[in-house]
N, C-alpha and C positions, 0 to 999 in steps of 0.2 A: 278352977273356981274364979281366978283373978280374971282369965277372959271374958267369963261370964257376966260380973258386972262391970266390965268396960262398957262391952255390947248393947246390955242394956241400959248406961248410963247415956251414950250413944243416942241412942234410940228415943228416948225419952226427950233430949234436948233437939234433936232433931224435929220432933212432932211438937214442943214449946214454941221454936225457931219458927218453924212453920206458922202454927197455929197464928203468933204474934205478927208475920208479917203481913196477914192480910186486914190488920187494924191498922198500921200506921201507914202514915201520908207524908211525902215529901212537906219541905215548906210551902214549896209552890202549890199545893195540894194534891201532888200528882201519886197514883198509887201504885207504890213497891211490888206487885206482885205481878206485871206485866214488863217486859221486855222495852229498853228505851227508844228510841228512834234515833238512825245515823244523825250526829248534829252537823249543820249546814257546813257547809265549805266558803268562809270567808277572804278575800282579798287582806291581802298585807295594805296597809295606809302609806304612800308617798306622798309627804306632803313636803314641797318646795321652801324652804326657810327656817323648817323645824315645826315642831307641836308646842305651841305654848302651856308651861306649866302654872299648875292650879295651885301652887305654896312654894313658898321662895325656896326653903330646900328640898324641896323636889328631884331626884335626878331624870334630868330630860330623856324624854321619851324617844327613841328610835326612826326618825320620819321616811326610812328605806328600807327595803329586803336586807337581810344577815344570813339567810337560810346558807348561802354557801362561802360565809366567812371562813377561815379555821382563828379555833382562840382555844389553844391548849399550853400544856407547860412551855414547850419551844417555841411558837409562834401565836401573834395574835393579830390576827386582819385588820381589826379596827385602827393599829396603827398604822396603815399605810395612807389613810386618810387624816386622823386626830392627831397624832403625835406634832410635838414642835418643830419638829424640821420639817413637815408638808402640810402643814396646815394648812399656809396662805396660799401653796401652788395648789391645792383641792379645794382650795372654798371651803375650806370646814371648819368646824368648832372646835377647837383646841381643848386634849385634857383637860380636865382643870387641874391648878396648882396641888392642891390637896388628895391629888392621886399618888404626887411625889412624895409625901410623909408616910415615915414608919408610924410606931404607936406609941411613941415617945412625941411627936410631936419633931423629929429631926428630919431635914430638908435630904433628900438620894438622890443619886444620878438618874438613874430608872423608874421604873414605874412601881410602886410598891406592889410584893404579892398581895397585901391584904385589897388592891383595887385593880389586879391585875385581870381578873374574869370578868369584863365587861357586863356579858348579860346577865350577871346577878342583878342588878340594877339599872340596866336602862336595856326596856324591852321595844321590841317593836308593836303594832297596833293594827289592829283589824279595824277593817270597814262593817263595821253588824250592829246590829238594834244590842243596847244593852240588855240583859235578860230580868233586871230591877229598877225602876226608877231611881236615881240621884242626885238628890236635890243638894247635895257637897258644895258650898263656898268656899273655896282657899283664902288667904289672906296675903296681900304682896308687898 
C-alpha cells in the first residue's frame, strides 16, 4: 500500500514539474524546456601591470593564467612569485600586510590560513562580452 502511494505521489509531481516547465522563462527570456547550447570557449586576460580595480577594497583581479598553479594545504604557487622574499626579483605585487593577521587582528610569521587560498578572492578574467550590461561606478 505504502508503494502505492509513493508511485503515485511520484507521478503526479512529475506531470506538475513538467507541465510547469513549459511556462517559465529564463531571465534572459530564454525557454527552460529546450536544451542549452555549449557556452563559448574564452581566453584567459593577460594583462601587463595588473587589472585595475573598480573600489578601493577590491581584491585585485588575476592579470595571468593559474590554471596550472598548485595551491593546497602543503603548497601554494602564488608564492613563488607574491611572497616577500621574491617579490622584487618577479616584479610582482607583494601579499598584502593583512594576509599576515589572524582574527584577533595579531601580526604571524606566515600567511594566515584564513587568506591562505588565494583563489577565493582574486580570480583570473576572461576576454568575453559580458552577458548583462553594467553600468557599476566604484568609488576610489
Amino acid at each position: 500500500m505504502k508503494k502505492t502511494k509513493v508511485t503515485l505521489m511520484a507521478a503526479a509531481l512529475a506531470m506538475t514539474t513538467g507541465a510547469l516547465a513549459g511556462d517559465v522563462m529564463s531571465l534572459r527570456g530564454d525557454d527552460l524546456t529546450k536544451s542549452s547550447a555549449e557556452p563559448d570557449r574564452h581566453k584567459l586576460m593577460t594583462v601587463q601591470g595588473g587589472i585595475e580595480r573598480s573600489y578601493k577594497e577590491q581584491p585585485p583581479m588575476v592579470p595571468h593564467e593559474v590554471d596550472k598553479y598548485e595551491v593546497n594545504i602543503k603548497v601554494n604557487g602564488c608564492m613563488k612569485c607574491h611572497s616577500p622574499e621574491t617579490y622584487e626579483k618577479e616584479k610582482s605585487p607583494v601579499i598584502g600586510e593583512s594576509h599576515f593577521l589572524d582574527r584577533d587582528g595579531n601580526k604571524l610569521g606566515k600567511v594566515s590560513s584564513r587568506r591562505y587560498f588565494c583563489n577565493q578572492c582574486h580570480v583570473p578574467q576572461l576576454e568575453g562580452t559580458p552577458l548583462v550590461e553594467n553600468q557599476f561606478q566604484g568609488r576610489r
